[in-house]
C-alpha positions in Angstrom: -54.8 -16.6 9.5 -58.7 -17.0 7.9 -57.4 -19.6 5.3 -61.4 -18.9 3.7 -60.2 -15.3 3.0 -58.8 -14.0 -0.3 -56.0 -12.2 0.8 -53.8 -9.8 -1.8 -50.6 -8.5 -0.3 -47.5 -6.2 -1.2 -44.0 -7.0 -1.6 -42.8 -6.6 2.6 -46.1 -6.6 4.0 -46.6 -8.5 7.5 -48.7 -11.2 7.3 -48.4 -13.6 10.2 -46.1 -14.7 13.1 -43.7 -17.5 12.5 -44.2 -20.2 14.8 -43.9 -23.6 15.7 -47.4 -23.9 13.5 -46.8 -21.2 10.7 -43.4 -21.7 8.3 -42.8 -19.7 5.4 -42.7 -20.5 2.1 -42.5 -19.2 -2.1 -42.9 -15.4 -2.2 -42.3 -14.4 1.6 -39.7 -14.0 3.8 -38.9 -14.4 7.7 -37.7 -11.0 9.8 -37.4 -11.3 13.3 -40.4 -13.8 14.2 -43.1 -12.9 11.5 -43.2 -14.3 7.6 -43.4 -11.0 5.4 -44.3 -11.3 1.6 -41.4 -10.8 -1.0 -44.0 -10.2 -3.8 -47.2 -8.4 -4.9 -49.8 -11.3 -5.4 -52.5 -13.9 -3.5 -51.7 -15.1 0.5 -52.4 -19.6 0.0 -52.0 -21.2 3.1 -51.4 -24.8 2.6 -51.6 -27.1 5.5 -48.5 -30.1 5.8 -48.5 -32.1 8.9 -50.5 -29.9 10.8 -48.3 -27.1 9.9 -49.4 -24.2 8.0 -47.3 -23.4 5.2 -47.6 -19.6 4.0 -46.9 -18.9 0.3 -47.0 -16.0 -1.6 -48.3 -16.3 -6.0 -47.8 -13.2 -8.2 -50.9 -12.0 -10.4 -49.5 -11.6 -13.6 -46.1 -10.2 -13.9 -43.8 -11.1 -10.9 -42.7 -8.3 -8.7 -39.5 -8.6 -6.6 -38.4 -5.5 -4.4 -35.0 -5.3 -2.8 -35.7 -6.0 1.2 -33.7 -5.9 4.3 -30.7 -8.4 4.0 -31.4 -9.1 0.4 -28.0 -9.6 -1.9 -28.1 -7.5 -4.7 -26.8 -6.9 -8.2 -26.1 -3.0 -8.8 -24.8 -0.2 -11.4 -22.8 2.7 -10.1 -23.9 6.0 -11.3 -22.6 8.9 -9.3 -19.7 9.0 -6.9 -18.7 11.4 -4.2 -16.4 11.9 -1.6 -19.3 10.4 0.8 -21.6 8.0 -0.9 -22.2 6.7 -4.3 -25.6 6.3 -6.4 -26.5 2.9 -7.7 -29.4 1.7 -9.5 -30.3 -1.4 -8.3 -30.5 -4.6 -11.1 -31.3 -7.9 -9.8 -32.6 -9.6 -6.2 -30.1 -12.4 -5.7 -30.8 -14.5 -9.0 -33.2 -12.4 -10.1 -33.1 -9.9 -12.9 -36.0 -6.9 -12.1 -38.4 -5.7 -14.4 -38.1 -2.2 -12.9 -34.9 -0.9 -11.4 -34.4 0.7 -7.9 -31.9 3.4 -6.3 -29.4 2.5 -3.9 -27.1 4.6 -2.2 -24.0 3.3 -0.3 -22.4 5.6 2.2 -18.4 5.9 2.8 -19.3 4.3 6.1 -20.6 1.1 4.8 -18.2 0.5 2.6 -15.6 -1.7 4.7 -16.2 -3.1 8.1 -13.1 -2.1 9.3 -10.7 1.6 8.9 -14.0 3.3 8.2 -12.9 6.6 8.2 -9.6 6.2 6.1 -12.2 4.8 3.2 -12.2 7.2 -0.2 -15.1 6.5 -2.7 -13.0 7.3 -5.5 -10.7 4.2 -4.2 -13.2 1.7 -3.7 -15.5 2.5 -6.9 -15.9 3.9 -10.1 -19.4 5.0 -12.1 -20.3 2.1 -14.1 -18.8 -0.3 -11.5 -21.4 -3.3 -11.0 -21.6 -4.2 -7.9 -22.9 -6.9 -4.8 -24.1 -5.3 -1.7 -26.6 -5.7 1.1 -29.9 -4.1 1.2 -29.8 -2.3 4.7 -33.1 -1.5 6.6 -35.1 1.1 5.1 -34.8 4.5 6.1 -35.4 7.2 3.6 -38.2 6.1 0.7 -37.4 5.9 -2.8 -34.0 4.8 -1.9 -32.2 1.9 -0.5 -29.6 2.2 1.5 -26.8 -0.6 1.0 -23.6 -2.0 2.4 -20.3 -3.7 1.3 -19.0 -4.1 4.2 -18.6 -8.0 4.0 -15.7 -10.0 2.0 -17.9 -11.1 -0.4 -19.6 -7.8 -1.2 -18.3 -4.8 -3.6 -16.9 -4.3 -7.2 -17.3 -7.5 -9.3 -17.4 -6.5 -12.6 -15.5 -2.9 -13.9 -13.7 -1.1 -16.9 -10.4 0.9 -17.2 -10.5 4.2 -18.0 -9.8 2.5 -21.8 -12.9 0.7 -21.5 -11.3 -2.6 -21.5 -12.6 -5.4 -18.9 -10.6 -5.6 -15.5 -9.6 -8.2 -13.4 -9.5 -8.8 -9.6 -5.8 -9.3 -8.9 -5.9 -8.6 -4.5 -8.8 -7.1 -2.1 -8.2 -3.7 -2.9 -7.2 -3.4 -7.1 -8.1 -4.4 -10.4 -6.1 -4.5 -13.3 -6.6 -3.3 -17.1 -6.8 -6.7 -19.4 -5.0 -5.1 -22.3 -3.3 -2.2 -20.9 -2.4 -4.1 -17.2 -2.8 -0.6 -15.5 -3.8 -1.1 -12.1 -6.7 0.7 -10.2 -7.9 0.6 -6.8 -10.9 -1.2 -6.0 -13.2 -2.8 -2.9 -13.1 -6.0 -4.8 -15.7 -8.5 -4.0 -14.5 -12.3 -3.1 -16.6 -13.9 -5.1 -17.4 -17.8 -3.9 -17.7 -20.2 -6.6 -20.7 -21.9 -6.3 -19.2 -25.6 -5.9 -16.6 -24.2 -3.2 -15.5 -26.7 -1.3 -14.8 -25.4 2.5 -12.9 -28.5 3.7 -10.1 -28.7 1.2 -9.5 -31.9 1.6 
């Protein structure tokens, strides 16, 4: 890279090849063996130890897009028997300025028994959700999974509009009125989990 060289990028632009001699750093990402940026802005290249550390810096207001393998926060909007609409919140932490439409299909819904899954038993419209942002294939939309234990349904409603709570992998329950519904409920890790137990 011409470190002399203004260089203004898009979120999931290629920029360079990660090597022993170019790490990644704020605003970019790695994806199989090149640093891509994560936001809209000016390439600095700041050299530690010899090593070339590539950092993305947003002009103005920062822009985040959902990429590949990103965790995302998102709304359910339509349901089917094959896929259901989301719109698309927040990147990991981050709450978006602009939202973004994600479908998830029936078949990445669970990792396992894909074809005994029903939408209508795994989510509900107005469901929020945490999925994975799968590559890209169609534009405009992104295509996402739940397919891992700590993906799906974290926060819902009963059909009486009261908050629900997680009570196994596969059902909620009604806070005030205890009816149960079923659910691909997401494990959600506490932050200061302990995997040792000890």
């Amino acid at each position: 890279m011409d470190e002399n060289k203004i260089l203004i990028c898009v979120p999931g632009q290629r920029l360079c090849l990660l090597d022993k001699t170019h790490v990644n750093g704020h605003g970019t990402y790695e994806r199989q063996g090149y640093i891509y940026s994560s936001l809209a802005g000016l390439v600095n290249v700041t050299t530690k130890d010899g090593i070339d550390v590539v950092e993305v810096h947003s002009i103005g207001e920062q822009t985040i897009i959902p990429a590949q393998g990103d965790i995302v926060t998102a709304q359910v909007t339509i349901l089917s028997q094959q896929f259901c609409k989301c719109i698309i919140k927040c990147v990991g932490d981050t709450v978006l300025s602009r939202t973004y439409r994600g479908i998830l299909r029936r078949e990445d819904v669970r990792a396992t028994e894909k074809d005994r899954i029903e939408m209508y038993k795994s989510f509900r419209p107005g469901d929020i959700i945490l999925a994975r942002v799968l590559p890209i294939t169609e534009s405009h939309t992104y295509q996402l999974s739940t397919a891992e234990n700590e993906l799906g349904v974290v926060i819902a409603h009963s059909d009486a509009g009261h908050p629900m709570v997680p009570i196994s992998w596969t059902e909620m329950q009604c806070t005030k009125t205890f009816v149960k519904q079923p659910r691909k409920v997401a494990k959600v890790v506490p932050e200061n989990h302990n995997v040792d137990n000890t």
